[in-house]
KOLRONU-668756 format. One record per residue (C-alpha): residue number from 1; residue in one letter; x, y, z. Coordinates in nm, 2 decimals. Layout:
residues N
+-----+---------+--------+--------+--------+
| num | residuo |     c1 |     c2 |     c3 |
+-----+---------+--------+--------+--------+
| NUM |       A |      X |      Y |      Z |
...
+-----+---------+--------+--------+--------+
//
This chain:
residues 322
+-----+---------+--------+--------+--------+
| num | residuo |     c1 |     c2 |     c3 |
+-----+---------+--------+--------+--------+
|   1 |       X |   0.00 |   0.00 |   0.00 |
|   2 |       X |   0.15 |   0.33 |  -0.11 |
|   3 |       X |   0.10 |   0.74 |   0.08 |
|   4 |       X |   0.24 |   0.98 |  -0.16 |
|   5 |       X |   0.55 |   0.76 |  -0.17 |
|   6 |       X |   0.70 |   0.90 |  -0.51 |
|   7 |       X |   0.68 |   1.29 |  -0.39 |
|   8 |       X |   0.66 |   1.26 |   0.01 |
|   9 |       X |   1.01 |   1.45 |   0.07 |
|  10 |       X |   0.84 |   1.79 |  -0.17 |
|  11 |       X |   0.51 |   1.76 |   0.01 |
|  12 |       X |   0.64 |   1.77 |   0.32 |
|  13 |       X |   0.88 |   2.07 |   0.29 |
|  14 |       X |   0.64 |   2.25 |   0.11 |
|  15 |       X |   0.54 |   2.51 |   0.34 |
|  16 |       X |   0.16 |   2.52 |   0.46 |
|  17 |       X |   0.06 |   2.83 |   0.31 |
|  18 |       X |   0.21 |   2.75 |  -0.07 |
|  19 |       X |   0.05 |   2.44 |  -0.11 |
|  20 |       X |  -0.18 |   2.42 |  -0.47 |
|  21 |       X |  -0.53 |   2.56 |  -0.41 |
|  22 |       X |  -0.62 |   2.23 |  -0.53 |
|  23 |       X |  -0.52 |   2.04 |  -0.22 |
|  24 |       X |  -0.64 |   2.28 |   0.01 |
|  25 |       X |  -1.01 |   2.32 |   0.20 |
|  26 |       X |  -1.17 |   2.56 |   0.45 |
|  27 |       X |  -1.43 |   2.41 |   0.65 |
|  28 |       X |  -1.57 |   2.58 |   0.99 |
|  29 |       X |  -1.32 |   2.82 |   0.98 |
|  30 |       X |  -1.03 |   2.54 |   0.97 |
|  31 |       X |  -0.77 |   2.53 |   0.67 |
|  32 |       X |  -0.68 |   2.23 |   0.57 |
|  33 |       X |  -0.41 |   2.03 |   0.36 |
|  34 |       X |  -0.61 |   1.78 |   0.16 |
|  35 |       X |  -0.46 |   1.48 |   0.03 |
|  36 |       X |  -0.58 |   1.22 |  -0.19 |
|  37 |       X |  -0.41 |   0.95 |  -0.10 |
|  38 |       X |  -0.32 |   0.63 |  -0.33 |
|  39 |       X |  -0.49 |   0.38 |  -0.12 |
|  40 |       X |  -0.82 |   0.58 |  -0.24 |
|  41 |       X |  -0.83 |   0.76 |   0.16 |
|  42 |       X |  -0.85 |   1.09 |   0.21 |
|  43 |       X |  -0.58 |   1.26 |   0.46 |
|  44 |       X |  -0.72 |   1.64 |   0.60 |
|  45 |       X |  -0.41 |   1.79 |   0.78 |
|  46 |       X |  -0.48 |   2.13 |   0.99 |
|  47 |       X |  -0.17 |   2.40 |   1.02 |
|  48 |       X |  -0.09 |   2.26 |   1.34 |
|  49 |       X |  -0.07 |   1.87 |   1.22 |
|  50 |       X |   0.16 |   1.99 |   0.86 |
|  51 |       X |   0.45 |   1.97 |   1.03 |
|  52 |       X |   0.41 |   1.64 |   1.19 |
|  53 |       X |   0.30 |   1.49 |   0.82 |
|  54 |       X |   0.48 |   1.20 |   0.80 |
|  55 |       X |   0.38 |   1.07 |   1.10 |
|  56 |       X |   0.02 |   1.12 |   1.05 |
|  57 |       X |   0.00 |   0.90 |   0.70 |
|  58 |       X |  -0.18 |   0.59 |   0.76 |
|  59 |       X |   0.09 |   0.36 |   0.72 |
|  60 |       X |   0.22 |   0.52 |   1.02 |
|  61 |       X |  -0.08 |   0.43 |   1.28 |
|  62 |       X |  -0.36 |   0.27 |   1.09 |
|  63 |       X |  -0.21 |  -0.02 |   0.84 |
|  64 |       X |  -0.30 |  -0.32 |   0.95 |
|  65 |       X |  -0.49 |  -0.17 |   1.25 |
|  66 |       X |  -0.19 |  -0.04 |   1.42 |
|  67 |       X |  -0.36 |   0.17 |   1.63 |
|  68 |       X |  -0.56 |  -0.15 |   1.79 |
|  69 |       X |  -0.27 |  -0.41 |   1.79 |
|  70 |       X |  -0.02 |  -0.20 |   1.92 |
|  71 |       X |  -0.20 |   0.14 |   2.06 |
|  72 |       X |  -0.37 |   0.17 |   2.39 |
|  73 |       X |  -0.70 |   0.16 |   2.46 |
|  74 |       X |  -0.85 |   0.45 |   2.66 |
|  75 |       X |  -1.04 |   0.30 |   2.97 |
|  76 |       X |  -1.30 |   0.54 |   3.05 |
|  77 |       X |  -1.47 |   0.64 |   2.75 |
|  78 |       X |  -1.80 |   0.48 |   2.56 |
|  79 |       X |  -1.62 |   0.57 |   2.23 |
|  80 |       X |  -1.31 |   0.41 |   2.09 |
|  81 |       X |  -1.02 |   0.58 |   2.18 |
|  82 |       X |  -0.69 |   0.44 |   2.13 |
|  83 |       X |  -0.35 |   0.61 |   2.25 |
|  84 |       X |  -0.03 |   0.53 |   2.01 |
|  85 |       X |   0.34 |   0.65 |   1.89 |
|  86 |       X |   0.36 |   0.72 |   1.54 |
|  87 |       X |   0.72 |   0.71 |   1.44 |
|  88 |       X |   0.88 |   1.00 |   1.24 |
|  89 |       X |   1.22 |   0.95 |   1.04 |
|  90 |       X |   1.40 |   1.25 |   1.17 |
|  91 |       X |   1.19 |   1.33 |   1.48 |
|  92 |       X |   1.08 |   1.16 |   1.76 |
|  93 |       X |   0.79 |   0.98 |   1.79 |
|  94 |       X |   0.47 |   1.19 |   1.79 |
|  95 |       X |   0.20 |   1.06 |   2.04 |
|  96 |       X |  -0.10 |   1.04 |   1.88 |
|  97 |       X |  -0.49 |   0.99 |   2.01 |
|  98 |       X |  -0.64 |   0.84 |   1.78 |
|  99 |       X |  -0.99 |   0.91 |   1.79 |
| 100 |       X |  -1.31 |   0.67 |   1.56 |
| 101 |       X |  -1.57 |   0.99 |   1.49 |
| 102 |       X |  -1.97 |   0.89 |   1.63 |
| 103 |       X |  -2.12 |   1.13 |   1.41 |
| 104 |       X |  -2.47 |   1.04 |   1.37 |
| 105 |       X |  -2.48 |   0.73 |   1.62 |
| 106 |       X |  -2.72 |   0.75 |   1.89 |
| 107 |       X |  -2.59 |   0.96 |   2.22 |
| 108 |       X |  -2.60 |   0.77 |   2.51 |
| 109 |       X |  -2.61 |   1.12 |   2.74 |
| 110 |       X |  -2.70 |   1.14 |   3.09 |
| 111 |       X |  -2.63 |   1.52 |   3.20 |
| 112 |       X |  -2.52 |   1.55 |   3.61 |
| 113 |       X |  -2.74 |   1.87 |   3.69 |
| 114 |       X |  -2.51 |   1.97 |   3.95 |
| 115 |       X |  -2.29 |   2.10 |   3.66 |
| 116 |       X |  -2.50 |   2.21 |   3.42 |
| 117 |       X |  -2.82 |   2.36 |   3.50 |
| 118 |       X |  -2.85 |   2.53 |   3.21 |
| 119 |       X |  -2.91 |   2.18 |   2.99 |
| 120 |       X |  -3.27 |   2.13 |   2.94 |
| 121 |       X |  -3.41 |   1.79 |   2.86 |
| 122 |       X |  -3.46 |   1.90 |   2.52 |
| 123 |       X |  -3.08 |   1.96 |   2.48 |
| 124 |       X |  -3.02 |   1.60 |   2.64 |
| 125 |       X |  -3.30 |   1.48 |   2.35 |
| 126 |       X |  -3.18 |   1.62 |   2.07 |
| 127 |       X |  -2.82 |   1.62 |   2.16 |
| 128 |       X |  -2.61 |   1.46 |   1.86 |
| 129 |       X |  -2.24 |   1.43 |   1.83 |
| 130 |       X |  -2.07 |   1.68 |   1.62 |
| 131 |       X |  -1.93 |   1.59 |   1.28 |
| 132 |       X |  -1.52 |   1.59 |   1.27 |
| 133 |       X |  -1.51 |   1.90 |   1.09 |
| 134 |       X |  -1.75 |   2.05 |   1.38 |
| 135 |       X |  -1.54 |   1.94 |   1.61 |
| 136 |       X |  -1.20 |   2.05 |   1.47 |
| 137 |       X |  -1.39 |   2.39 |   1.39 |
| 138 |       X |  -1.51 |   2.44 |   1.75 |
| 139 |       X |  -1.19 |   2.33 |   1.93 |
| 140 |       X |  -1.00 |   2.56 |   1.64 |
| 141 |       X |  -1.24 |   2.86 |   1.77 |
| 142 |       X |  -1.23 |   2.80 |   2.15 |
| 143 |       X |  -0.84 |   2.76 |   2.10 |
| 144 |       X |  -0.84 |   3.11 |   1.95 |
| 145 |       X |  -1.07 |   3.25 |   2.24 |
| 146 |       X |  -1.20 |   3.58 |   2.06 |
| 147 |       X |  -1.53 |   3.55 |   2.24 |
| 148 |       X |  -1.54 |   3.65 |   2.60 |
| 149 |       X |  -1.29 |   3.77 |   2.85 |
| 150 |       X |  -0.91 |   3.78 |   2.63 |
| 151 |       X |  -0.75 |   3.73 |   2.95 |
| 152 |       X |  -0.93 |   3.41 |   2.98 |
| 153 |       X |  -0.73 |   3.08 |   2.79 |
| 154 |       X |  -0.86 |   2.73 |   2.76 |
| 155 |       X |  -0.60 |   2.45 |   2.69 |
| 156 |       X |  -0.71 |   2.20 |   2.48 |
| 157 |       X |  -0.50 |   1.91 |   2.27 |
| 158 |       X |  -0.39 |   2.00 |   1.96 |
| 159 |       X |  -0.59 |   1.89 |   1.68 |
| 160 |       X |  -0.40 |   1.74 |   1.40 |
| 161 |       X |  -0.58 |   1.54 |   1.08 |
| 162 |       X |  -0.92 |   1.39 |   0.98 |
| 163 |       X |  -0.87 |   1.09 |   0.80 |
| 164 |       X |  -1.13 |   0.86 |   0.59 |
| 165 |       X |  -1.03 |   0.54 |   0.51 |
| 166 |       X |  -1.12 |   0.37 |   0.17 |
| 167 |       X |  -1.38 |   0.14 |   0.31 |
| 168 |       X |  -1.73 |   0.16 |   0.28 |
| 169 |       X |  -1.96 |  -0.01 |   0.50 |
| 170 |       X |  -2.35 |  -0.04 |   0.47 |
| 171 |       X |  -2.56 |   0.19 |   0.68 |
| 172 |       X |  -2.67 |  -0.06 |   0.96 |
| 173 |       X |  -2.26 |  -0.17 |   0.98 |
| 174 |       X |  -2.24 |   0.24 |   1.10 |
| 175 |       X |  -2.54 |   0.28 |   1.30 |
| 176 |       X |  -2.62 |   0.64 |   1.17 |
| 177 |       X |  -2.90 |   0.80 |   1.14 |
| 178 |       X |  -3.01 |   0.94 |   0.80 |
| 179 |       X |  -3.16 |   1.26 |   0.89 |
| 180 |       X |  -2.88 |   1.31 |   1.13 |
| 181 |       X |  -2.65 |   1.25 |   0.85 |
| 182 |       X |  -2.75 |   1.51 |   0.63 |
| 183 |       X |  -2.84 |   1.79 |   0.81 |
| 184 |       X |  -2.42 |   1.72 |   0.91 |
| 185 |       X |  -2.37 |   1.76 |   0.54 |
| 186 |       X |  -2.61 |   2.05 |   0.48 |
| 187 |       X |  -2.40 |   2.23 |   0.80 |
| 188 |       X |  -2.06 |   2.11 |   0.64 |
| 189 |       X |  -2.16 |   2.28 |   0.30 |
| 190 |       X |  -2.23 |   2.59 |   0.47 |
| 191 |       X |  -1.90 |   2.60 |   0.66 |
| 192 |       X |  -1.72 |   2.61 |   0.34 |
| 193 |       X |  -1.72 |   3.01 |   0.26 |
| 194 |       X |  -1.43 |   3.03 |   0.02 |
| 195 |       X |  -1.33 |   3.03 |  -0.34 |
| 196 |       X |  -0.99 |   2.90 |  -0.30 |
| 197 |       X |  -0.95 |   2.50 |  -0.23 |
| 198 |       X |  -1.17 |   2.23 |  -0.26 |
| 199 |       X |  -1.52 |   2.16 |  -0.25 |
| 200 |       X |  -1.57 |   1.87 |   0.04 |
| 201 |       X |  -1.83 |   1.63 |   0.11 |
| 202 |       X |  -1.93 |   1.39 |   0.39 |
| 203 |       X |  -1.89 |   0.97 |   0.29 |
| 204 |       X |  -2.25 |   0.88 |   0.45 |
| 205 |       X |  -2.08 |   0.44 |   0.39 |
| 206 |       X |  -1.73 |   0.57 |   0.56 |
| 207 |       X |  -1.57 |   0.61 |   0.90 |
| 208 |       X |  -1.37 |   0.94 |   1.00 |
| 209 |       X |  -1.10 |   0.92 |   1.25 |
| 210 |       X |  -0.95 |   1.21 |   1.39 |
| 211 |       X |  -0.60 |   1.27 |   1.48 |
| 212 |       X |  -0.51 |   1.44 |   1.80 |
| 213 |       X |  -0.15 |   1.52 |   2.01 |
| 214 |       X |  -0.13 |   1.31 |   2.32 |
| 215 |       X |  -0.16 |   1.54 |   2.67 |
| 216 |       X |   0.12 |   1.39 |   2.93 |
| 217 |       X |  -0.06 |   1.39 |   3.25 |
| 218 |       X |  -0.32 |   1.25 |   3.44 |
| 219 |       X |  -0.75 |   1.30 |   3.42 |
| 220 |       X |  -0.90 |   1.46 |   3.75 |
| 221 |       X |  -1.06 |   1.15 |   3.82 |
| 222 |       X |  -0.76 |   0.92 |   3.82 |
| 223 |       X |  -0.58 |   1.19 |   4.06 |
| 224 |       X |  -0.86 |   1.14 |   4.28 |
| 225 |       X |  -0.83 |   0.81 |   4.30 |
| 226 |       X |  -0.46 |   0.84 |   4.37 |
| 227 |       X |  -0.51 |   1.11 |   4.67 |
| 228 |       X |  -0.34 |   1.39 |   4.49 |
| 229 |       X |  -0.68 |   1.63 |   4.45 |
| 230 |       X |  -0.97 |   1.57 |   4.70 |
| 231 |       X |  -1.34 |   1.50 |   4.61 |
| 232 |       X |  -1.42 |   1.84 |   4.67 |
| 233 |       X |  -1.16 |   2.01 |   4.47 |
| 234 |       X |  -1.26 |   1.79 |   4.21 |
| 235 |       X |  -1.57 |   1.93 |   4.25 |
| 236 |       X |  -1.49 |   2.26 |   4.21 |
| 237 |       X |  -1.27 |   2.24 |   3.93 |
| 238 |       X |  -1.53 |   2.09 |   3.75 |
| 239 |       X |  -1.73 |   2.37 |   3.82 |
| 240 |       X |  -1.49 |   2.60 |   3.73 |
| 241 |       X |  -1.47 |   2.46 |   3.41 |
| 242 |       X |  -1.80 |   2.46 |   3.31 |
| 243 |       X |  -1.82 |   2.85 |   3.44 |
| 244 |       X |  -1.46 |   2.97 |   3.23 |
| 245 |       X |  -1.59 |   2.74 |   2.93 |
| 246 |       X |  -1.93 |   2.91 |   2.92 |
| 247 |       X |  -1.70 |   3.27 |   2.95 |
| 248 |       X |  -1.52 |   3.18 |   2.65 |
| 249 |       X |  -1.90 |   3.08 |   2.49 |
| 250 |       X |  -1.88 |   2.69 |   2.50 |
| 251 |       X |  -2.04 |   2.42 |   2.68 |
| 252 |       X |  -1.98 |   2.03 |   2.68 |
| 253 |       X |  -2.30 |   1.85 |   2.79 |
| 254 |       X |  -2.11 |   1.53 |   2.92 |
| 255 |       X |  -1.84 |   1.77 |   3.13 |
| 256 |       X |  -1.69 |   1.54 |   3.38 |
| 257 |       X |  -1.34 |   1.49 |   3.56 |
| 258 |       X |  -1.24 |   1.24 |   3.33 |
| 259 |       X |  -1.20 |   1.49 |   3.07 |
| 260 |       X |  -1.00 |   1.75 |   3.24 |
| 261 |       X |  -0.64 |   1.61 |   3.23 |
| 262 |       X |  -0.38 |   1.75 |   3.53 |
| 263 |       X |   0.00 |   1.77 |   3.55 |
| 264 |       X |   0.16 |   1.60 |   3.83 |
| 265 |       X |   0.51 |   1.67 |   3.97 |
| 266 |       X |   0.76 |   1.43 |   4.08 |
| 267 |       X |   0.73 |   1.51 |   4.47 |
| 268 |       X |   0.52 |   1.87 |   4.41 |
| 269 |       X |   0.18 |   1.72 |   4.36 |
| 270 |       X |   0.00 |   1.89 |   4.07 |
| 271 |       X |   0.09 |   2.23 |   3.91 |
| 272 |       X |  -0.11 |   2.51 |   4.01 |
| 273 |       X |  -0.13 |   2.83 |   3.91 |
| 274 |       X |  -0.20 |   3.12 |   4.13 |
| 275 |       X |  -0.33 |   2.86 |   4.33 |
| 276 |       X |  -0.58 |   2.72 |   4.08 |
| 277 |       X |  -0.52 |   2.37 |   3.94 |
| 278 |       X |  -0.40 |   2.44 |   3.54 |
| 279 |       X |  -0.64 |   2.17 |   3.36 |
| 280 |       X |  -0.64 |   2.09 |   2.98 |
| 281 |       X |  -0.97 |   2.00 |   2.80 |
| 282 |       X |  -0.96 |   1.68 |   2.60 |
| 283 |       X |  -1.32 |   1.58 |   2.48 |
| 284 |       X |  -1.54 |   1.78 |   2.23 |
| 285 |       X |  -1.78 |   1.52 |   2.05 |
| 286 |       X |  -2.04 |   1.73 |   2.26 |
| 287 |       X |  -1.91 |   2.13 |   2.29 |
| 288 |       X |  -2.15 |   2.33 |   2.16 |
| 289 |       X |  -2.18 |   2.70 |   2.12 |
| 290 |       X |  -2.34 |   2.92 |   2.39 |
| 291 |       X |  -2.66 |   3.14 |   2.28 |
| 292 |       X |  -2.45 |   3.41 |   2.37 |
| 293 |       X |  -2.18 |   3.30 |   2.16 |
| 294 |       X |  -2.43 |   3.21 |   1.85 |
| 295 |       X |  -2.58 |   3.57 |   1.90 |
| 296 |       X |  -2.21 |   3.73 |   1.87 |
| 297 |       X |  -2.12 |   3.52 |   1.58 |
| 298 |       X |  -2.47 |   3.62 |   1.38 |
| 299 |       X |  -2.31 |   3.98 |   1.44 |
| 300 |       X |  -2.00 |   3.94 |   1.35 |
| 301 |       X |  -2.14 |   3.73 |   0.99 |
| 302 |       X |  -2.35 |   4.10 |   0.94 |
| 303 |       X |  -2.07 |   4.30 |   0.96 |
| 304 |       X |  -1.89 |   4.12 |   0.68 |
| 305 |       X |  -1.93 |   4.34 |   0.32 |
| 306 |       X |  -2.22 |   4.19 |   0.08 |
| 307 |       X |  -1.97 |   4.05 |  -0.13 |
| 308 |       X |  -1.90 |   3.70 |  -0.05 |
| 309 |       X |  -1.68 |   3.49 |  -0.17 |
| 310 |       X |  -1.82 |   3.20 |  -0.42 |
| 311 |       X |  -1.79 |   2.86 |  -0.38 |
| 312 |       X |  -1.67 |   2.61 |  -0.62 |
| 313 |       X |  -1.90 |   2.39 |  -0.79 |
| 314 |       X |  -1.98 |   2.03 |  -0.58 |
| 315 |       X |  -1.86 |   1.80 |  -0.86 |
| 316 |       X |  -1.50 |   1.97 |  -0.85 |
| 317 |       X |  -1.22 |   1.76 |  -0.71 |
| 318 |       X |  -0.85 |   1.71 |  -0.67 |
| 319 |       X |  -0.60 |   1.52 |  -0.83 |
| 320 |       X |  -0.49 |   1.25 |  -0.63 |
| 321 |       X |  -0.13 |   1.36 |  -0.52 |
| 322 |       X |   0.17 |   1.05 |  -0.61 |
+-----+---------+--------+--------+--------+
//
């Protein structure tokens, strides 16, 4: 099986910003590297993920299932979440999460109203989890933090790649919802508001998996369990989190420790700053947007002059790159 093996070394030293408007995309604000690959996948690498492109191919982590054989399996989690190294020729290994998208599976949600009061049943009803795109978009715009107090940072992991794999399955194999489905689609071809790059679509009879940086440390819960937080400092970051994320104009509707991932010391217990526990958020498949934050963005989309940019037509697409 063969990733861009004739013209790897060019692709890979060809700066972010002069690749071919051909392999390129813009979706949810995100810019993209597209790649077609020869295997018949399709690689999207983000700004932060170019520079790491080797060890994101799939013949770096998902060949022969890799990421299952020789990755780690996140305990914790309803999804399938697999820890991994993906070796790099000149650099060390880059830790990878390697994440198998639910977009438009069923959401198995049960929302602790100790946290979130502001979650109506209706949210917990009609709460779906967001497409990979979404997600990358949301985590791009929550990393950037221009809604809300600017003095105010959320850590997140560093989003890296989307990638589908050649395989098609048959809709009961994935376990999606039609209607679900496409309004993801319809969304996705809104959230593409340039003329430059490629028109993408979603693969209804494919998987995405996305591609994320490993955090070193450990998840509130598990710090609990080892004695280096109590139960109700736990407690309070958690509601500290929900309280700087809604600031910044997010939610997550399953918050919980397991999600907020903490930096022990050798002999210092866990860094603090200013006397407050520094956290890094690591699960997204339910942020959402605040009303607040929705309201500020329909502002901001008036402001912009009448003249938007076009899009290109649906049936256009890239060469694959050899």
């Amino acid at each position: 099986m063969s990733y861009l093996s004739s013209n790897l070394d060019t692709i890979v030293q060809t700066p972010f910003e002069k690749l071919d408007a051909e392999h390129t995309a813009r979706i949810f604000g995100v810019d993209y590297a597209r790649l077609l690959l020869n295997e018949g996948g399709e690689l999207f690498v983000t700004r932060i993920g170019w520079k790491r492109l080797p060890a994101l191919l799939p013949d770096r982590w998902f060949l022969n299932k890799r990421y299952v054989n020789e990755g780690f399996r996140l305990p914790g989690g309803t999804g399938n979440v697999f820890r991994l190294d993906a070796p790099t020729p000149t650099k060390p290994n880059l830790k990878l999460v390697v994440k198998i998208a639910r977009s438009g599976q069923d959401v198995p949600l049960f929302v602790p109203g100790t946290f979130l009061d502001d979650i109506s049943e209706e949210d917990v009803r009609y709460a779906r989890w967001n497409s990979p795109f979404e997600e990358f978009g949301l985590v791009n715009e929550l990393r950037r933090g221009r809604f809300g107090p600017q003095d105010l940072r959320i850590r997140t992991k560093r989003p890296l790649a989307i990638y589908c794999p050649p395989r098609e399955f048959k809709d009961w194999q994935l376990g999606r919802s039609g209607s679900v489905w496409r309004n993801m689609e319809q969304a996705l071809q809104h959230a593409q508001e340039i003329a430059a790059g490629t028109h993408v679509h979603l693969h209804a009879s494919r998987t995405y998996i996305m591609l994320f940086e490993w955090v070193d440390g450990e998840n509130a819960e598990d710090c609990y369990k080892a004695g280096l937080v109590s139960e109700e400092e736990v407690r309070q970051l958690t509601l500290r989190v929900v309280g700087e994320l809604a600031a910044k104009g997010f939610r997550v509707l399953d918050n919980k420790p397991r999600h907020f991932i903490l930096r022990p010391q050798e002999g210092r217990g866990l860094v603090r700053r200013n006397g407050e526990l520094v956290y890094t958020l690591i699960d997204f498949e339910l942020l959402q947007r605040t009303e607040a934050c929705e309201e500020w963005h329909r502002r901001q989309k008036q402001a912009l002059p009448d003249s938007m940019p076009v899009l290109q037509k649906p049936n256009e697409q890239p060469t694959p790159m050899r």
